[in-house]
C-alpha positions as CSV (number, residue, x, y, z in Angstrom):
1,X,0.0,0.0,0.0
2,X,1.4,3.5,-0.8
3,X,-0.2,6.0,1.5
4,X,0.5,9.8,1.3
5,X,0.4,12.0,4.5
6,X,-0.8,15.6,4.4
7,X,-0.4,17.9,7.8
8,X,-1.6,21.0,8.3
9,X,-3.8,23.2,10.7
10,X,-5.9,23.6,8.3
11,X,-7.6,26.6,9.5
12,X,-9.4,26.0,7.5
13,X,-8.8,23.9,5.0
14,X,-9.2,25.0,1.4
15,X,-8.5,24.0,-2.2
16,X,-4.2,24.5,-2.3
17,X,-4.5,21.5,0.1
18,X,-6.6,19.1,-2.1
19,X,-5.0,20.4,-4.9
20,X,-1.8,19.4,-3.3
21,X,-2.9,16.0,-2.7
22,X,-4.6,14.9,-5.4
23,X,-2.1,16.0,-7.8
24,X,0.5,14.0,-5.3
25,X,-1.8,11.1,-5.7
26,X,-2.0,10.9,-9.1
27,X,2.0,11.6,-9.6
28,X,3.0,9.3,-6.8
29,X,0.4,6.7,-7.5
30,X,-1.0,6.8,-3.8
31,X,-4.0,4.3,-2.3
32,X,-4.7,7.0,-0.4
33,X,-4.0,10.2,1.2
34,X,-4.5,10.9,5.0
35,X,-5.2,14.3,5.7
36,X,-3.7,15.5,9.2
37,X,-4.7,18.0,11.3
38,X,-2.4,19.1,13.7
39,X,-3.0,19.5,17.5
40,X,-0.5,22.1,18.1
41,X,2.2,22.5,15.3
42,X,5.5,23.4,17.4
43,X,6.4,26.1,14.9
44,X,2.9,27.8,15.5
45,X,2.8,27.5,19.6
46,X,2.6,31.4,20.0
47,X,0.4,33.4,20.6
48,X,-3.3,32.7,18.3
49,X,-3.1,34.9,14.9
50,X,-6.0,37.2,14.9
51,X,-9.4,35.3,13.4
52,X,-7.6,32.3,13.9
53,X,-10.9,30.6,15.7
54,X,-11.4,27.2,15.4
55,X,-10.6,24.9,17.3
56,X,-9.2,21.5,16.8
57,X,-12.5,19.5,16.6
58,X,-13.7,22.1,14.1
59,X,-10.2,22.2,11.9
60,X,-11.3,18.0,12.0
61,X,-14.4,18.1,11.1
62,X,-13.8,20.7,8.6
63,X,-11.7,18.7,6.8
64,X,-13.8,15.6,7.2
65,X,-16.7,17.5,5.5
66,X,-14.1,18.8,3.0
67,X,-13.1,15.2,2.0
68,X,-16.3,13.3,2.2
69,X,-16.9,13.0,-1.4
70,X,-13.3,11.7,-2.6
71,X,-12.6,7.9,-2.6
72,X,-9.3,7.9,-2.1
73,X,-8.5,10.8,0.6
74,X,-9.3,10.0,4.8
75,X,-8.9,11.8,7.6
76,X,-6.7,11.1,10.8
77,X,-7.4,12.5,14.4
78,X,-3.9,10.9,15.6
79,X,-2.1,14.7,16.8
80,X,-5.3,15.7,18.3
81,X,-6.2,12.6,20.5
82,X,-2.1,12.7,20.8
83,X,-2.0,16.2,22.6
84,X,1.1,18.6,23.4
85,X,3.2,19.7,20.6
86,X,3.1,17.7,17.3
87,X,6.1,16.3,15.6
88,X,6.3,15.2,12.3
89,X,8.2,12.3,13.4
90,X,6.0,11.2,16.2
91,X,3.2,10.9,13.1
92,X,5.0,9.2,11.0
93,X,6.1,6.6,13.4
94,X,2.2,6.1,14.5
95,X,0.8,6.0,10.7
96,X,3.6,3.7,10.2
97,X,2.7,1.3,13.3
98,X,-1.1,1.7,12.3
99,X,-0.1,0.6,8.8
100,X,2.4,-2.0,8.4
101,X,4.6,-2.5,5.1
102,X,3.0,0.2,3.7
103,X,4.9,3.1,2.0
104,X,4.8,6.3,3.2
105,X,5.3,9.6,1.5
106,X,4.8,13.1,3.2
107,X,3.7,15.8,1.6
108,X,4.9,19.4,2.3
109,X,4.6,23.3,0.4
110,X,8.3,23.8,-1.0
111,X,7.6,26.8,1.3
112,X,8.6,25.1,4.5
113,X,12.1,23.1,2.7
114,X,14.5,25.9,4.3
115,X,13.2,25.0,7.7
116,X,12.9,21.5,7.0
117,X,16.6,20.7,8.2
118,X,15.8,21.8,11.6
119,X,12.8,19.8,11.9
120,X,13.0,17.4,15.1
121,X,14.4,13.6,14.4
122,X,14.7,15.1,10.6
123,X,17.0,11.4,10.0
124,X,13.9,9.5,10.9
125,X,11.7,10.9,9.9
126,X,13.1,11.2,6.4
127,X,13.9,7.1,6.8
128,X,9.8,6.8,7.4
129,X,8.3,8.6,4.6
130,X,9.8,9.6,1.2
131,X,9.1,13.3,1.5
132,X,7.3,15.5,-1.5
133,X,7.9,19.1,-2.1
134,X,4.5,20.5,-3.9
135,X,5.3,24.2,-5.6
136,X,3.9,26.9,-3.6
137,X,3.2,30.7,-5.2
138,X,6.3,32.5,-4.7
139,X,8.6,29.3,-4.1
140,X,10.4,27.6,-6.6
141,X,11.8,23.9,-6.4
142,X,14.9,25.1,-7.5
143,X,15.6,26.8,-4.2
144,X,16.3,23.4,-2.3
145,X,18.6,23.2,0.1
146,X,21.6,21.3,-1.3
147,X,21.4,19.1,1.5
148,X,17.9,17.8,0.4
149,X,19.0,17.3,-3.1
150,X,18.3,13.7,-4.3
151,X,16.3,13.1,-0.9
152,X,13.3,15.6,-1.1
153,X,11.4,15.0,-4.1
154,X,10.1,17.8,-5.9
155,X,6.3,18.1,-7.7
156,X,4.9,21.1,-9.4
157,X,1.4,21.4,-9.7
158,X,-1.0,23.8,-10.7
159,X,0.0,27.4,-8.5
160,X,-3.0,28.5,-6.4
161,X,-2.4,32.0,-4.6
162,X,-4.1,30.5,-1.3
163,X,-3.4,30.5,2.4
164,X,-5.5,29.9,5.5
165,X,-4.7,33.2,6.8
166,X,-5.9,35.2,3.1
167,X,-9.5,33.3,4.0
168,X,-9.8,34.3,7.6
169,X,-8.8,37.5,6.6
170,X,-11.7,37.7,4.1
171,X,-14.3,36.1,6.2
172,X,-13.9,38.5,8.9
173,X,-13.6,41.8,6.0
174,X,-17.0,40.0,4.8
175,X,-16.0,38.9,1.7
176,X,-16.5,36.1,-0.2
177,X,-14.6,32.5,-0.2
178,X,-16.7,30.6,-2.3
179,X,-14.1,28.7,-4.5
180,X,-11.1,28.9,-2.5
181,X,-13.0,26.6,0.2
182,X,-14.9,23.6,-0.3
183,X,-18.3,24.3,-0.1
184,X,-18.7,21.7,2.6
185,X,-16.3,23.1,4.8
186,X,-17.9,26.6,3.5
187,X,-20.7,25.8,5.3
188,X,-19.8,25.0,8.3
189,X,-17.8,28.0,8.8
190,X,-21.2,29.9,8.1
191,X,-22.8,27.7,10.1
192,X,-20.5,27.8,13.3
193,X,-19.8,32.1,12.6
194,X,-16.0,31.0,12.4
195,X,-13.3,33.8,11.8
196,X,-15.7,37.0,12.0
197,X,-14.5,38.6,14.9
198,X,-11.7,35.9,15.7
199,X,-14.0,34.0,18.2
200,X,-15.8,31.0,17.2
């Protein structure tokens, strides 16, 4: 079984993320892709962004919603039931337990391949999962890190100018996401008032 893994906070989710891994699917020839969410992401434990509302149930059932329609991608609660900081490693070596022999490659915006080297257990972590760099607006591939040369494999896909931050930003101005958010997960956010006023 070849299984891609897709973090995130997802906050909320929107379509660079199934963009992401659906293209990583298709290239990569995945069974599936497990979508993430992150309990607390280590390199975002500071203080909340402004409109950054929902919570980590939400961000999960978000994405569920988000999903529900496509065969081949699931959803993982693993970081949230896992609590505390959440570590790429940690993830990988729990996807791996939960799925033996299976293959596992992470996915990740080329965004975040400068800070990659840092990353905790980065040895193990890269001896888990082949890892997939996905182009991100702004980024090129080209801009890896030597050191990740020949280890990091790079993917570009269609370039969509969209961030979780842009959306809360326009939900709470009053403007309109359709497209650039499931409808699903479009709803709920209506639904639940998430991101107005930066309280749920």
């Amino acid at each position: 079984m070849r299984l891609g893994v897709l973090g995130g906070t997802f906050d909320p989710v929107h379509i660079g993320h199934l963009i992401a891994a659906e293209c990583v699917r298709d290239a990569m020839q995945l069974d599936q892709v497990i979508f993430v969410p992150a309990g607390r992401p280590p390199h975002k434990s500071g203080p909340a962004q402004p409109g950054a509302a929902a919570t980590a149930e939400m961000r999960l059932r978000m994405v569920e919603a988000a999903i529900r329609s496509h065969i081949g991608f699931t959803v993982s609660d693993i970081e949230i039931r896992r609590g505390g900081l959440s570590y790429t490693v940690d993830t990988l070596q729990d996807i791996s337990a939960a799925y033996p022999g299976a293959r596992l490659y992470f996915i990740l915006g080329a965004d975040l391949l400068a800070e990659l080297p840092a990353w905790r257990d980065m040895d193990r972590a890269l001896s888990l999962a082949t890892f997939v760099a996905v182009h991100r607006p702004g980024v090129t591939l080209s801009d890896m890190p030597p050191a990740l040369r020949g280890i990091v494999k790079p993917l570009e896909i269609p370039g969509v100018d969209v961030s979780s931050s842009i959306i809360r930003g326009r939900v709470k101005d009053g403007k309109s996401i359709r497209y650039l958010v499931p409808a699903p997960a479009q709803d709920i956010i209506e639904e639940e008032g998430l991101y107005r006023d930066g309280r749920a």
